[in-house]
C-alpha positions as CSV (number, residue, x, y, z in Angstrom):
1,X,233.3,75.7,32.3
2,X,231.3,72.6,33.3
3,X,230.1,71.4,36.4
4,X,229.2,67.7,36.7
5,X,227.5,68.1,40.0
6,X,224.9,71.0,39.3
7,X,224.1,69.2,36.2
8,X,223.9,66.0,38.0
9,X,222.0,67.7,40.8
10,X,219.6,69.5,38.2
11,X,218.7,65.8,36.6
12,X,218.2,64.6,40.5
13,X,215.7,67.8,40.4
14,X,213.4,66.8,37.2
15,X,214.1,63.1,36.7
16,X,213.0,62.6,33.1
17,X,212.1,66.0,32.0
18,X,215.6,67.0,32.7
19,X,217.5,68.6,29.3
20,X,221.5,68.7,29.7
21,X,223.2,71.2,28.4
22,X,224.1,70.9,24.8
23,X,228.0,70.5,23.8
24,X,229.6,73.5,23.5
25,X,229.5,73.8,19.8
26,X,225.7,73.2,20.0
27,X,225.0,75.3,22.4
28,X,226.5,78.6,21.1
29,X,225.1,78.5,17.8
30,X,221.9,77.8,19.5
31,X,222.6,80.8,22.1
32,X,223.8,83.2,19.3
33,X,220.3,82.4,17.5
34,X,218.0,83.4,20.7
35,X,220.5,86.6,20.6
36,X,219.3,87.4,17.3
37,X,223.4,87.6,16.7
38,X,223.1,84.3,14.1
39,X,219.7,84.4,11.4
40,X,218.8,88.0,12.5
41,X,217.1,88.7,9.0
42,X,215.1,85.5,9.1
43,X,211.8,84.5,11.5
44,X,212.1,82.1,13.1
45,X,208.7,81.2,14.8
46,X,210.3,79.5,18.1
47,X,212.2,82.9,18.7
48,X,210.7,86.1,17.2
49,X,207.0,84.9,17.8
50,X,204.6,87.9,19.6
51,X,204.0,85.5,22.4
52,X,207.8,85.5,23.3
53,X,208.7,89.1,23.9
54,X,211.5,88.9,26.6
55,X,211.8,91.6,29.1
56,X,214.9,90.0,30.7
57,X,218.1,88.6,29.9
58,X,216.6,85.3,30.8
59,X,216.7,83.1,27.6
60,X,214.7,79.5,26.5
61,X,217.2,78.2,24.0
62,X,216.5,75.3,21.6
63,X,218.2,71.9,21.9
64,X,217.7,68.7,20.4
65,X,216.6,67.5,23.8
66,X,214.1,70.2,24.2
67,X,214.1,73.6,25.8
68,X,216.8,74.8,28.1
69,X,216.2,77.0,30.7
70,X,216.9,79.1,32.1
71,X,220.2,80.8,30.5
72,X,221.2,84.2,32.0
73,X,223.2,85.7,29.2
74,X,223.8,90.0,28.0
75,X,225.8,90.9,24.5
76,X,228.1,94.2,25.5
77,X,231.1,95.4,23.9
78,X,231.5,92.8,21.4
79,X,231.7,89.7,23.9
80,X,228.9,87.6,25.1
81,X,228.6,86.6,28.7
82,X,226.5,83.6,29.7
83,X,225.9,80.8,31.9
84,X,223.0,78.7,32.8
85,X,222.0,78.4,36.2
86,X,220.7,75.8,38.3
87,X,216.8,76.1,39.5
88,X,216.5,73.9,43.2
89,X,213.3,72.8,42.2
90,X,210.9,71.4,39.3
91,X,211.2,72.9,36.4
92,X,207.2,72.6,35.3
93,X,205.5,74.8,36.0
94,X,208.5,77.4,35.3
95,X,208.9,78.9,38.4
96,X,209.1,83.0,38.9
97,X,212.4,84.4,38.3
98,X,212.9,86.3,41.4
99,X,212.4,83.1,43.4
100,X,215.5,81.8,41.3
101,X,218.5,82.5,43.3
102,X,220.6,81.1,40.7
103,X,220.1,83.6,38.6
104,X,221.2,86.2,40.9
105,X,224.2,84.9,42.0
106,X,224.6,83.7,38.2
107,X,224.3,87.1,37.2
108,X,227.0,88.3,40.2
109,X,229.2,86.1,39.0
110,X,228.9,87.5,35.0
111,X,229.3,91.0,35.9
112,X,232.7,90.1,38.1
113,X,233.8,88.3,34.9
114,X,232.8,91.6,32.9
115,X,234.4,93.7,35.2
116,X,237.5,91.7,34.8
117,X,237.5,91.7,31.5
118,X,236.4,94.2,30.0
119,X,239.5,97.2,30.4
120,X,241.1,95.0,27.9
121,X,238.4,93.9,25.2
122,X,240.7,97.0,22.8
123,X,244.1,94.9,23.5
124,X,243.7,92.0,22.0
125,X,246.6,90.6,23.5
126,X,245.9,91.7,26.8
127,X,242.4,90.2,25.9
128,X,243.4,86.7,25.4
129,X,245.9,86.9,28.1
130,X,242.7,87.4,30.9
131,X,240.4,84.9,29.1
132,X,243.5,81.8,29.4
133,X,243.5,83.3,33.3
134,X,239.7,82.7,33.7
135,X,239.8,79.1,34.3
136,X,241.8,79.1,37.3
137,X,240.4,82.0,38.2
138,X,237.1,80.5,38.6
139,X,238.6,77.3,40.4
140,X,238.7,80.3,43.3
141,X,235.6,82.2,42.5
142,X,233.0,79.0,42.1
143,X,235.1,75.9,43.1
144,X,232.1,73.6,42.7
145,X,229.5,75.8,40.9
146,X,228.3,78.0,43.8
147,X,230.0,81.5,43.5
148,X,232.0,82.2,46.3
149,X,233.4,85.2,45.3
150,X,232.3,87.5,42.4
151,X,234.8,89.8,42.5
152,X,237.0,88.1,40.0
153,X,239.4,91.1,39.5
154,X,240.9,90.4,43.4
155,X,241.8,87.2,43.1
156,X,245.0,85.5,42.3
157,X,245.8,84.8,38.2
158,X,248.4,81.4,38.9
159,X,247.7,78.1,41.0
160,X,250.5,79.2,42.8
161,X,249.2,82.0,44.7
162,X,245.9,80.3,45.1
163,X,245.9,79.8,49.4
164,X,243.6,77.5,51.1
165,X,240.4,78.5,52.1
166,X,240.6,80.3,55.6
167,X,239.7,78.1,58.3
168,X,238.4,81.0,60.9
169,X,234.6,79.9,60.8
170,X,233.4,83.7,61.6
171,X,235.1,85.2,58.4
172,X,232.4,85.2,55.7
173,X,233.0,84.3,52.6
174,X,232.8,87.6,50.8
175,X,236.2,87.9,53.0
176,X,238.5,86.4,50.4
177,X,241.8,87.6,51.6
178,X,243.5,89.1,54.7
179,X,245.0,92.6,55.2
180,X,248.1,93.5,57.7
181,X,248.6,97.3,58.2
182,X,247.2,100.4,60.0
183,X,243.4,100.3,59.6
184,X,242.2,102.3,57.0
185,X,238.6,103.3,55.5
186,X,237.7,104.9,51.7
187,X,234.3,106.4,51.5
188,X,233.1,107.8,48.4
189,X,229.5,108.9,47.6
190,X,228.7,109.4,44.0
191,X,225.1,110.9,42.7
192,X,224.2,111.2,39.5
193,X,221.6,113.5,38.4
194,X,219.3,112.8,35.0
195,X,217.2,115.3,34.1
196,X,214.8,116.1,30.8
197,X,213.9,119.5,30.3
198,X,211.3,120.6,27.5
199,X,210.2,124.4,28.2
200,X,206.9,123.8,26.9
201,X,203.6,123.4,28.7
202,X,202.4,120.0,27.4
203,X,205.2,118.6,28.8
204,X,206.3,118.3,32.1
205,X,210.3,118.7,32.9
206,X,211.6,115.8,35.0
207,X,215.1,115.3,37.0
208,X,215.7,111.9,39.4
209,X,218.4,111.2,41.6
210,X,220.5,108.1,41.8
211,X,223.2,107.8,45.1
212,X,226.0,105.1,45.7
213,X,227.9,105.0,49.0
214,X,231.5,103.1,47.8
215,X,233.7,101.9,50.5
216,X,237.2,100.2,50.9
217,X,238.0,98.9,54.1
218,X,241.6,97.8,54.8
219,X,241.0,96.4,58.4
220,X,242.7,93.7,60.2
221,X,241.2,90.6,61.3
222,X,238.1,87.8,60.0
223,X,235.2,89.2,60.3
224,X,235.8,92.8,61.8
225,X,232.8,95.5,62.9
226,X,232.3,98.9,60.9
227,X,229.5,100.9,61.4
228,X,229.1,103.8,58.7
229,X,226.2,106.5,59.2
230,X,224.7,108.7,55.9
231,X,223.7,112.2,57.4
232,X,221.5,115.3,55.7
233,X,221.2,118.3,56.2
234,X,218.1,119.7,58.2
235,X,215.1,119.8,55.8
236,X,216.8,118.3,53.0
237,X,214.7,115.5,51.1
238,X,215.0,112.1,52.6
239,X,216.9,109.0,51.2
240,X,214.5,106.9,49.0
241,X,214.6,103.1,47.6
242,X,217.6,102.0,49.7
243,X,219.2,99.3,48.8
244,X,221.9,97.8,51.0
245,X,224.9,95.4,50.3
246,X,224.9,91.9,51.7
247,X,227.2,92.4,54.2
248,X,224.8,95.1,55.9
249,X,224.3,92.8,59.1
250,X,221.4,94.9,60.1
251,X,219.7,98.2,59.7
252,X,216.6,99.8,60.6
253,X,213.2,98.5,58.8
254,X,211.9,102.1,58.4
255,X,215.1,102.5,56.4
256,X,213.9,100.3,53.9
257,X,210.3,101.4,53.6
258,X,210.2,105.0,52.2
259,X,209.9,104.4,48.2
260,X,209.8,106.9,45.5
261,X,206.3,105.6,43.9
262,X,204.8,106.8,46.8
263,X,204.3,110.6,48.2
264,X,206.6,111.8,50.6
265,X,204.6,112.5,53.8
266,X,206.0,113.8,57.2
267,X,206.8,110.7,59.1
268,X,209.3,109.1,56.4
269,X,212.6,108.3,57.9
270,X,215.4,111.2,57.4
271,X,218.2,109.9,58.8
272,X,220.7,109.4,59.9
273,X,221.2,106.0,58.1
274,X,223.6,104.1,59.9
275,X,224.8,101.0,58.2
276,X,226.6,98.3,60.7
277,X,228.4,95.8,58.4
278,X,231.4,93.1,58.2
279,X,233.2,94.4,54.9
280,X,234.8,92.8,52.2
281,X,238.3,92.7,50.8
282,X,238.0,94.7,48.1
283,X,236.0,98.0,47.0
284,X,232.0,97.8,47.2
285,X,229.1,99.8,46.9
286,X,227.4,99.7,50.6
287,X,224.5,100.9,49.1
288,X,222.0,102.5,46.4
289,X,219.3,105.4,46.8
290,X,217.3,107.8,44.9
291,X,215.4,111.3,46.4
292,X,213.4,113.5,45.3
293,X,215.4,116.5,45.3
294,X,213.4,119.9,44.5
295,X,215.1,121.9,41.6
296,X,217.6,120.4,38.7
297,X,221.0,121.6,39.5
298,X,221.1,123.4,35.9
299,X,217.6,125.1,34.4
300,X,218.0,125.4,30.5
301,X,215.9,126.0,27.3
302,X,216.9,125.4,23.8
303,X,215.6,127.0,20.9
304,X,216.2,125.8,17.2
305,X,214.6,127.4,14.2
306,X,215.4,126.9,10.3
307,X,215.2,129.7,8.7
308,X,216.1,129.7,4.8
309,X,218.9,127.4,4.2
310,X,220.2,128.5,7.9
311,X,219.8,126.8,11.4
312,X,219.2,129.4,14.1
313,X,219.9,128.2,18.1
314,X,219.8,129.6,20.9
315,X,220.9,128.3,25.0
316,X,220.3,130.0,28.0
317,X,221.8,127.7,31.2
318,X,221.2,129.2,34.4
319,X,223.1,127.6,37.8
320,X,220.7,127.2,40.9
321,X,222.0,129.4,43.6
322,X,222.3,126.3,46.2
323,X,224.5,124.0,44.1
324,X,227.8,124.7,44.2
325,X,229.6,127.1,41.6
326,X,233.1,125.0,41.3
327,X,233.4,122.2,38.5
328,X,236.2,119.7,37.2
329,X,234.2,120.5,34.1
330,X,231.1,121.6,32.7
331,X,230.2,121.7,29.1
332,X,226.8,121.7,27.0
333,X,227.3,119.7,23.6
334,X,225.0,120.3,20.6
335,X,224.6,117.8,17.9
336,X,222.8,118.0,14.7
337,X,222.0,115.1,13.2
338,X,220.5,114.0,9.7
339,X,222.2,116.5,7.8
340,X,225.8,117.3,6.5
341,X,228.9,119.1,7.8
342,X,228.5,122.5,9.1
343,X,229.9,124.5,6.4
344,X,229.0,128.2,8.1
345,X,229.1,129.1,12.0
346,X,228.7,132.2,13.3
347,X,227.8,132.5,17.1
348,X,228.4,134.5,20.0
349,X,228.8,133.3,23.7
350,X,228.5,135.1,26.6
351,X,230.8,132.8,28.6
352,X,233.3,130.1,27.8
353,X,234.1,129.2,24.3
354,X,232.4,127.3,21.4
355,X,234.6,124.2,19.7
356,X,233.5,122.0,16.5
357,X,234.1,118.5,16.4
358,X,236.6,117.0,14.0
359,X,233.4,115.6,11.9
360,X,232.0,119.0,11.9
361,X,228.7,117.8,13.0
362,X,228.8,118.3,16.6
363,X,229.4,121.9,18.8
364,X,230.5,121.9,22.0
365,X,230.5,124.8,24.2
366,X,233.5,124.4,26.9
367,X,231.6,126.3,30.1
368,X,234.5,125.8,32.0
369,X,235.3,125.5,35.9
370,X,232.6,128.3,37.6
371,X,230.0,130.3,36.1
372,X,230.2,134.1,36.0
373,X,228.4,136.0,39.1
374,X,225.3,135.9,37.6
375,X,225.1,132.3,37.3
376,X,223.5,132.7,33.9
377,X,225.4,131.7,30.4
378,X,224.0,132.1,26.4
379,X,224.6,131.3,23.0
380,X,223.3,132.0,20.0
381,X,224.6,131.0,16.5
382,X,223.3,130.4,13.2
383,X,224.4,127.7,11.4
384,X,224.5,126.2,7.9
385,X,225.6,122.6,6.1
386,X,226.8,121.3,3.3
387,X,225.8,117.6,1.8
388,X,225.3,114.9,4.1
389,X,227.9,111.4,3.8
390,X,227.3,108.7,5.5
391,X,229.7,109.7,8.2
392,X,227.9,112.0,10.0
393,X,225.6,110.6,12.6
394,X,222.0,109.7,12.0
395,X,219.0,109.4,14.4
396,X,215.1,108.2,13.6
397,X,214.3,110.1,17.1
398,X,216.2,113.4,16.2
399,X,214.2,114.7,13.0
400,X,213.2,117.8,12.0
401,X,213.7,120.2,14.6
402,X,213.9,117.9,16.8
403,X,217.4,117.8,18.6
404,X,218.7,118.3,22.4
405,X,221.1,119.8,24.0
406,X,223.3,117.3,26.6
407,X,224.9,118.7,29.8
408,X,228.1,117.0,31.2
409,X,229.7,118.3,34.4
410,X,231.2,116.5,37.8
411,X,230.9,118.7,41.1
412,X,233.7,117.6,43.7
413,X,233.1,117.7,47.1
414,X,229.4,118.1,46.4
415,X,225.9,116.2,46.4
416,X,222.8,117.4,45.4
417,X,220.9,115.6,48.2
418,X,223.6,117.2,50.6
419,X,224.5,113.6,51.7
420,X,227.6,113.4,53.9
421,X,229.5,110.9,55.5
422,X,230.8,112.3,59.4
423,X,233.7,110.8,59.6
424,X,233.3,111.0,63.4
425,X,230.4,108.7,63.1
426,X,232.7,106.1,61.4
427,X,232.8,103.0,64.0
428,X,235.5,100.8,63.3
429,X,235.5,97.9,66.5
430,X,239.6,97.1,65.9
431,X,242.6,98.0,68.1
432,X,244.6,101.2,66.5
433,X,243.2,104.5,65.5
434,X,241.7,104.1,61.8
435,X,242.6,106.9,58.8
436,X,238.9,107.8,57.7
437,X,238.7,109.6,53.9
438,X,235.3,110.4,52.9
439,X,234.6,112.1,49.3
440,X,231.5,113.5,47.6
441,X,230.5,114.4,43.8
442,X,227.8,115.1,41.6
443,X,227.5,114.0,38.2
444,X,225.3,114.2,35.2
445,X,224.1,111.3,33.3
446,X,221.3,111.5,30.2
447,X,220.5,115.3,30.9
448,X,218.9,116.3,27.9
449,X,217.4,120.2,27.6
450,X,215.3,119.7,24.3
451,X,214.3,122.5,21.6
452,X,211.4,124.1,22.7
453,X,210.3,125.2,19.3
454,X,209.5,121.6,18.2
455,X,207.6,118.5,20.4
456,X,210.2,116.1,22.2
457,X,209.6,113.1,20.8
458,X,207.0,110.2,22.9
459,X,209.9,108.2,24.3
460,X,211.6,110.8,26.3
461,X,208.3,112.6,27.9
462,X,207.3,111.4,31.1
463,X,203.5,109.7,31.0
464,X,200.9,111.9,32.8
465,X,197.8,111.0,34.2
């Protein structure tokens, strides 16, 4: 979609070093180039120069009329998103990207379009039914070519349905739509844990923390009043690298200040985090954190030996005593890569049970729902293959004996910060007693426990100094 008045406004802007946007034609062949998607096996000096690394997915891309820029665009899941935002200002010198607020709200505007429609990028049908639905869709979300609203997914598919905008001048415009009903709030707080394990002394084993505070708010009125508050328990590690939603409409300074690249030192804020804010329509995430939490909620060690023509491993996982011993699931999966089908498998588990993937190149060891009483599960196998094929997975990181073991498990009702939400605490300034829900989990993302027999490869050690 087009916008004659940002592109007029961006010629107002730079006079006659102005470059307009390419036709469309033009300009995707030139945008698939700078992808490297069109012409990856050639060099092409203008794009795959040393000078031009790009640490962003902010692109220059070559037109007849010069360089344009800048154009936000991200490859994912087959489908390229992309537009090319407007910079209030000269364009030489270029000016820093995080002054740019087009590119953020660009970028807002991209991922509601992703969000959208990505569910159905495997129906192609379904597929080509949302893209035909974008255009009017983003008649409502950017009108003029300022995004109003970025969560495409809640507004109306049909020029029908689309109502005026409302004329109450306190609702905000993140307020796209009105609800009628008994008040109601959703509050879900979701950490995930990442953690790398090595069980060797060169190496030092890491685990971060990352928190998100989701909320629906089904309130009455334009602009109504919520205040939320984030509680610890006493002595717990604080909150770090908050980050708040645009609809906070204030919060406390010291909030913001306490940030993980620093030490943690007595007089950093711990709560509790209260969070006044006007909400919008539809689900959001109130806000981010990370904390430096003092054990991983799983300890591990991994030991892989050849021996002969045979694989030998061994996993010990041991459950911290303070995390909680109920899961939806928990299961440790052990891949081998560079070489062929397992042909031979003899092991012996202590707990749970041991499957093999359909491709016979993978094992994964079902834990289950609890650990036993001692907290403590093993394995040990030994293993042998037969020729590799093509179909069995690869990895230039994972050669040798080098090779992980990944965790996956999701704790309801649980956080390993011990973040709550007090429902009590919950302020909602409308008439009518408000239904507060509040829900907690834990889950793993990227926890690796690597073979301690061989050295984890660069990428994946932390650097020391």
């Amino acid at each position: 979609r087009r916008y004659p008045t940002v592109e007029l406004r961006a010629e107002t802007f730079n006079g006659s070093t102005h470059v307009p946007v390419p036709s469309d034609g033009a300009f995707l062949q030139a945008l698939l180039s700078e992808l490297r998607l069109l012409d990856e096996h050639l060099f092409l000096e203008q794009r795959d120069t040393c000078t031009r690394i790009n640490h962003s997915c902010v692109y220059s891309v070559a037109s007849t009329a010069g360089e344009l820029w800048p154009v936000l665009a991200f490859h994912k899941s087959g489908l390229i998103y992309a537009c090319v935002p407007l910079v209030e200002g000269t364009l030489e010198p270029r000016p820093p990207l995080l002054s740019v607020s087009g590119l953020s709200q660009g970028l807002a505007l991209l991922l509601g379009i992703m969000d959208y429609v990505s569910p159905s990028r495997k129906n192609e049908a379904e597929l080509s039914a949302k893209v035909g639905q974008l255009r009017n869709l983003l008649i409502q979300a950017c009108p003029l070519g300022t995004p109003l609203n970025t969560n495409i997914r809640s507004l109306n598919s049909s020029f029908e349905d689309i109502q005026e905008m409302p004329v109450d001048k306190e609702q905000p415009a993140w307020r796209s739509s009105s609800y009628k009903g008994k008040p109601q709030v959703h509050v879900c707080i979701t950490e995930k844990v990442k953690c790398m394990q090595y069980d060797q002394r060169d190496a030092v084993d890491t685990w971060q923390v990352y928190g998100a505070v989701n909320c629906k708010c089904d309130i009455e009125g334009s602009a109504p009043n919520v205040t939320l508050s984030l509680s610890l328990p006493t002595n717990a590690p604080p909150l770090q690298d908050i980050v708040v939603h645009h609809c906070v409409t204030s919060v406390d300074p010291a909030m913001l200040v306490s940030t993980s690249a620093e030490p943690l030192h007595d007089s950093v804020y711990n709560g509790p985090y209260k969070f006044p804010f006007i909400p919008p329509s539809d689900s959001f995430n109130l806000c981010y954190y990370t904390s430096q939490v003092p054990v991983p909620p799983i300890l591990g060690c991994y030991q892989l030996v050849e021996e002969g023509s045979q694989i030998k491993i061994t996993v010990n996982l041991k459950l911290h005593e303070s995390i909680k011993n109920s899961f939806e699931y928990c299961e440790a999966r052990i891949p081998f890569f560079n070489r062929g089908p397992i042909a031979q498998l003899e092991y012996k588990v202590s707990y749970g049970q041991l499957d093999l993937s359909r491709e016979k190149s993978l094992l994964v060891w079902v834990i289950g729902q609890k650990f036993p009483k001692s907290l403590e599960v093993s394995l040990t196998g030994a293993v042998s293959f037969g020729t590799a094929g093509k179909e069995h997975p690869a990895d230039y990181v994972c050669t040798g004996n080098t090779a992980y073991v990944k965790l996956y498990f999701r704790i309801p009702d649980f956080t390993l910060t011990g973040c709550y939400v007090d429902q009590h605490s919950v302020q909602i300034f409308v008439p009518g007693k408000p239904k507060i829900t509040a829900s907690r989990e834990l889950i793993s993302s990227n926890y690796y426990i690597w073979n301690s027999k061989a050295p984890a490869p660069m990428v994946y050690k932390p650097l020391l100094d």
